[in-house]
Each structure stands twice: as structure tokens, then as C-alpha cells.
N, C-alpha and C positions, 0 to 999 in steps of 0.2 A: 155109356157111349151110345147104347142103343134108344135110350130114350132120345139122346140129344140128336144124333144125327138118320136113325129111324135105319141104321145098316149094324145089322148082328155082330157081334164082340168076334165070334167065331169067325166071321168071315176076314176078319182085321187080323187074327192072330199069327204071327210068321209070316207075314207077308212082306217083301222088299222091293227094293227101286221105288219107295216110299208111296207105295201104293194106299196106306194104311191114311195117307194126308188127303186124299180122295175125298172124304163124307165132308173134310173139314175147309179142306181152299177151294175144292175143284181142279187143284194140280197136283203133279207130284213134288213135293220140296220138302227138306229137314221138317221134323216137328221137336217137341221140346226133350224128347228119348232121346233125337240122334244128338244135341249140344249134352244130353248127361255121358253118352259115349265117345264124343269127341266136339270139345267146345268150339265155339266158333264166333268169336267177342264179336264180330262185325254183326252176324247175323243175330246174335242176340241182343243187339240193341233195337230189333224191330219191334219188339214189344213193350207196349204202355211202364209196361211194370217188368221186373227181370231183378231175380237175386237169389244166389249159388249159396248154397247152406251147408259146408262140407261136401258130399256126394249129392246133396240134392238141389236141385234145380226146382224155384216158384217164377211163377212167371202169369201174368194176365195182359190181354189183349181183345179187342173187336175181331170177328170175324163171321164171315158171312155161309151159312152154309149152304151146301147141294141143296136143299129144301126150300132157300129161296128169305132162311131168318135171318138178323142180322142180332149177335149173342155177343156177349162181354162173358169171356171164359176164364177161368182159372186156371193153370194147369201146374200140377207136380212131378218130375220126373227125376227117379234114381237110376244108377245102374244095378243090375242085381249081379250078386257074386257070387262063386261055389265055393266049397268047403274049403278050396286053398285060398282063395281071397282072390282068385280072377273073377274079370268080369266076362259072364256067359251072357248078358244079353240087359234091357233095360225092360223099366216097365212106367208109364204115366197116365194120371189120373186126372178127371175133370170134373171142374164145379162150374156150372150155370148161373152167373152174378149178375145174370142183366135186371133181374126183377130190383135186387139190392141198388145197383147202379143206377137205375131208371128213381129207385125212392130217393137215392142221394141227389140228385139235380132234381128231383120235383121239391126237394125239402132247402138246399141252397136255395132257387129262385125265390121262393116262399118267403124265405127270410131276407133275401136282396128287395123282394117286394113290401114286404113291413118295414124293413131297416130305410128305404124308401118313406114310407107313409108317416113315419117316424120322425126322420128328420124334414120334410116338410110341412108337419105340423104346424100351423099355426097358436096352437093350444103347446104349454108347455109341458113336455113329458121327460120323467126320469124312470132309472128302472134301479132297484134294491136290490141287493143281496138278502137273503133269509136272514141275517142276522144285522139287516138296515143300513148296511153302507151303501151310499153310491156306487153303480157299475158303469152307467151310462145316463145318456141325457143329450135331451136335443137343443137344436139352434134358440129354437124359442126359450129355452130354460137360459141359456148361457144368456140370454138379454132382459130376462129375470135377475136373475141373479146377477149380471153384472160384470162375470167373470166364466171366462172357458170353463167345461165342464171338466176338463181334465186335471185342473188346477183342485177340483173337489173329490177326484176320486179315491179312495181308502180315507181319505180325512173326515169328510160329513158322512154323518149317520142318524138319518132323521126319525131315531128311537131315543136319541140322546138330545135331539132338539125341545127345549123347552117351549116354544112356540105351542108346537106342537102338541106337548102333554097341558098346554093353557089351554087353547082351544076348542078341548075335547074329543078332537081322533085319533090319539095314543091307541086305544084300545081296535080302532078300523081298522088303523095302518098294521098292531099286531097281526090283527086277526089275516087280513091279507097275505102280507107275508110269511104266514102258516099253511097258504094254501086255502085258507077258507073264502069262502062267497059271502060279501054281505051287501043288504037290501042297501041299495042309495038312493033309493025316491025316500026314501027318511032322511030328514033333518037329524043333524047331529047333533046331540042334547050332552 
């Protein structure tokens, strides 16, 4: 907590009239402890993510802190119980997922950006499974070949294409689909 919102644990601990929500909204309002001591389904649908796990409460959300960041938070909250099984008090915990969250939309785009470059190809492109079935394929392939690409997927597998092993790049196309690099300013012998 201290690192995230730069205000000492100790000063948060026991403190009420949800003063403790201070470092995190800049107002006083429930946090995810007070829904493990007394739910409040309206309020718990404020957040991105919410799901009660027996006594425990996950839950993630944006929010913005006193220091001016704007954080994608995790947060866990149980009640804690004493010896007889009452509940004496709650406790929750935070994880910092904006770095995670910030790599998951830079890596969608990424791929909405090739997935993009892909299917306006002009050049025809397919893409294999490791063990040479069709997964995918673009516009230009389907006007190759003649037929939507989806009419070919799990059925062609251009390891079993005899074309293929005539021509002499059986052995490239392995090698690729292994993972390996091979030189293509060589002619295929």
C-alpha cells in the first residue's frame, strides 16, 4: 500500500468513516473490505472485474490516485474471523496490474495491426499450425485458391501436399515450422 499510494500502512490501520479510501479515491466510500463485511451487489458492480470466492472477495478496477496516477488495481478482500468463527474485522490486499494491462492492449493493437496488414495483402498469405495444417489465410489466398479459407481449415496440410514435396521446399517449409530461420535469397534446389 505504501509503495502504491506513498501513505504508510500504519497510518490506514483502524481507521473508520472509510478514511482508509482517502490515498485511493480522494473520498471517503466503501472499499472492497467493507463488501467482504457487508455485500452490497449494487455497489459491487462498479468494478471492471468482481467475483466472491466463498468469503473472499477479487475484484479489479481503474483508479486514480491522491498522487495524481491513473492504476489498474487488483484487490482481494476477506473477513477475518476469531477462534469462534465471528467475524472481528476484515483485511485486503493490492496488486498493481497497470504495467500487465498497459502490455495487453499494446499486444491486441499489435495484432489488430498485422491481423490488418494481413488481410490486405495483396500477396497471398497463410499461416500453419506446427504440425502443417491451415489456421488461417487471407483474402488473397481465398482467390488463389479459389475457395474461402475456412472451407480449408483442419483439412489442408501443406506437409502432406505433394506439390510441395515435387517442388523442393518440403524440407523449408519443415524447417519453418520448427521454428527455424532459413536463408531465402537461395534458390530452392
Amino acid at each position: 500500500m505504501e509503495e502504491l499510494t506513498g501513505v504508510n500502512s500504519e497510518d490506514m490501520i483502524g481507521k473508520w468513516n472509510y478514511e482508509y479510501a482517502l490515498p485511493f479515491y480522494g473520498e471517503r466510500r466503501p472499499m472492497l473490505l467493507d463488501f467482504a463485511l457487508k455485500p452490497d451487489p449494487i455497489k459491487e458492480r462498479s468494478y471492471t472485474f468482481f467475483e466472491r470466492k466463498g468469503h473472499t472477495l477479487i475484484a479489479e478496477n481503474y483508479i486514480n490516485l491522491l498522487r495524481g496516477k491513473r492504476r489498474y488495481i487488483r484487490a482481494q478482500a476477506s473477513p477475518l474471523f476469531s477462534l469462534k468463527g465471528e467475524i472481528v474485522g476484515a483485511i485486503e490486499t493490492f496488486h498493481d496490474l497497470t504495467d500487465s494491462k498497459t502490455s495487453e492492449a499494446s499486444l491486441r493493437d499489435s495484432e489488430e495491426r498485422m491481423r490488418t496488414l494481413i488481410d490486405q495483402s495483396p500477396m497471398s498469405i497463410q499461416i500453419f499450425a506446427e504440425d502443417g495444417h491451415l489456421v488461417d489465410g487471407n483474402r488473397a489466398s481465398e482467390e488463389l485458391w479459389k475457395t474461402p479459407v475456412i472451407h480449408l481449415l483442419g483439412q489442408y496440410n501443406i506437409l502432406e501436399d505433394e506439390l510441395v514435396k515435387e517442388n523442393g521446399t518440403y524440407d523449408h517449409i519443415q524447417k519453418v515450422l520448427n521454428g527455424e530461420t532459413i536463408d531465402t535469397s537461395k534458390p530452392v534446389t
